[in-house]
Steps between C-alpha positions, in 0.01 A plus 500: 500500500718208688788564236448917609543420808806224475666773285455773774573277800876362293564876373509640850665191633772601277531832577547397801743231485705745254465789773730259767705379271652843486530472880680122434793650260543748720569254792654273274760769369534670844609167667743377170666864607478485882246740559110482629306706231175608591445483821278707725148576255342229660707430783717274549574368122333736343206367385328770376728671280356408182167640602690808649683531165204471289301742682784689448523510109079543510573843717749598285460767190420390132750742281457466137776663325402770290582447146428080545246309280260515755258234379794243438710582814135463753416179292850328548466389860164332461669347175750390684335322750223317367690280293696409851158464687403259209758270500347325828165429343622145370763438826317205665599496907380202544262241307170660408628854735558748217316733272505282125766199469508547164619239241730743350636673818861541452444633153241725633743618800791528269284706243353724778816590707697608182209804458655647776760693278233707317383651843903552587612658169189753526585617830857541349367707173177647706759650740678728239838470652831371382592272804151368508495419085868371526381225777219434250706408255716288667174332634404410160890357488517288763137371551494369203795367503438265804154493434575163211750346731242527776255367294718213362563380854157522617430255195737229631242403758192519243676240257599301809159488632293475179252812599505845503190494779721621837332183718612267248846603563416487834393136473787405276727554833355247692766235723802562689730704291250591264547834427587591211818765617613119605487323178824409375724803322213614309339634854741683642597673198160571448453681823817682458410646196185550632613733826772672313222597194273561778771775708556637122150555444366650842825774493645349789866567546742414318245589225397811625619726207177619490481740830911516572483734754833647385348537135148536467369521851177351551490422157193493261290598836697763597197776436258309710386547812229422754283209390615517185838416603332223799317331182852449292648372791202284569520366183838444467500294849228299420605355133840400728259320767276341152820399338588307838205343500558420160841318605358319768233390285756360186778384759412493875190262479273778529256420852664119514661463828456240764189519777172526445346669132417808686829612605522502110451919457755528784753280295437678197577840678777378682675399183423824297680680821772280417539591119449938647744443726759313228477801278515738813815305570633633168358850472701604884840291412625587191588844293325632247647397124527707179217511238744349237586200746098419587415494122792297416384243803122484371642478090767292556463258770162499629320486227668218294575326825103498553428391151726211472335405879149487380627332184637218742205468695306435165716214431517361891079498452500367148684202663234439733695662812218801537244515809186576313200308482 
């Protein structure tokens, strides 16, 4: 009953924190392009526009296209999501504040988040429509593609640190300069890789072949509406907030931060911000690139650049310069 109710108190907390982190890219990107965003819902920031926009989508009408796979294209949202809701089941926020620390945590968030394609490429073939398939398709392209560079770099810290448990990682970055995005080359390449696989993977411009307005719309989604529609978007905002977490986790130090332990949750959040608003950064300052150019990046350069990094870090531990226990 305890675990019921840790799972229901951290699922809506997350709903939540995903909800107004719509309203923070919004700010973010209005004030990189000199303008104020939202505004007056919830006067005088607007506060309350991600609760006006999701009462919104809940008012709006459910259309279901008329010659779609019904059963595949009103499963795909919840498909969609729940692998993106699972992800923060092993996120520790702090030492002993989280739903299971397991021993195998980044293997089990790596594993977990990937699923997220299956729900994506049924809403493109549930849909029955060419723009919607098309984005699909590339989906299957390009997450996979960035998926084994993203999972190379987010390796780098596990062979550093000895453990795939997330608070041993944490522990590992103990001491001034700890961190592991600090650690000599091997760190900062690491976390590079680790935020370009990341803006690959979430469709986040200049990756964002999969929903080119020009091209294909609102891509794979494009027949949704409603809550269906609020659910993909849900989902796709909250793997982006897990996968911060995730970086703050491998490279930021996770909750480690001077003052007292319990400012530790407020650290951990603060630095997960951080690694949003990096790839925000990216997503509103640079142009979208061609579908042969982001394969070629993944293929070509990520990918055997991330390889030959965790390589390295196997030899830096195997002469005794690792953190783990």
């Amino acid at each position: 009953m305890t675990h019921l109710i840790v799972a229901f108190v951290l699922l809506n907390a997350i709903i939540l924190v995903v909800a107004y982190i719509t309203l923070l890219e919004r700010k973010f990107a209005a004030r990189m392009q000199s303008r104020i965003g939202p505004y007056y819902v919830g006067w005088p920031h607007g506060w309350l526009q991600p609760i006006a926009d999701a009462l919104k989508l809940m008012l709006k009408e459910d259309v279901v296209p008329t010659l779609s796979d019904r059963w595949v294209y009103n499963l795909a949202p919840l498909v969609f999501l729940l692998p993106c809701m699972l992800i923060f089941a092993t996120i520790p926020f702090a030492p002993g504040l989280g739903l299971a620390d397991l021993n195998i945590g980044v293997l089990f968030f790596l594993a977990v988040s990937a699923l997220e394609i299956v729900g994506l490429f049924m809403g493109g073939w549930g849909s029955n429509n060419k723009y919607a398939l098309l984005s699909a398709m590339r989906a299957v392209n390009q997450i996979i593609s960035y998926d084994l560079p993203f999972i190379f770099a987010a390796l780098v810290p596990v062979v550093l640190a000895g453990s795939m448990q997330m608070s041993a990682i944490v522990v590992a970055q103990q001491g001034l300069f700890g961190w592991f995005v600090f650690y000599p080359g091997i760190g900062q390449l690491a976390f590079l890789a680790y935020v370009i696989a990341t803006i690959a993977a979430e469709n986040r411009v200049p990756f964002d072949i999969l929903e080119a307005e020009s091209e294909l719309v609102a891509g794979f989604r494009v027949e949704y509406s409603g809550m269906k529609f609020a659910l993909i978007q849900l989902g796709e905002y909250a793997h982006l907030v897990g996968t911060s977490f995730l970086g703050a986790l491998l490279f930021l130090g996770g909750w480690l931060g001077p003052g007292p332990t319990w400012l530790g949750p407020l650290w951990f959040l603060l630095k997960a911000v951080l690694v949003f608003l990096l790839v925000t950064w990216v997503r509103w300052s640079f142009v979208r690139i061609r579908v042969d150019q982001i394969l070629a990046i993944s293929w070509k350069l990520l990918l055997p650049a991330t390889v030959i990094l965790l390589l390295a870090t196997g030899f830096v531990v195997a002469a005794g310069f690792g953190r783990g226990a």
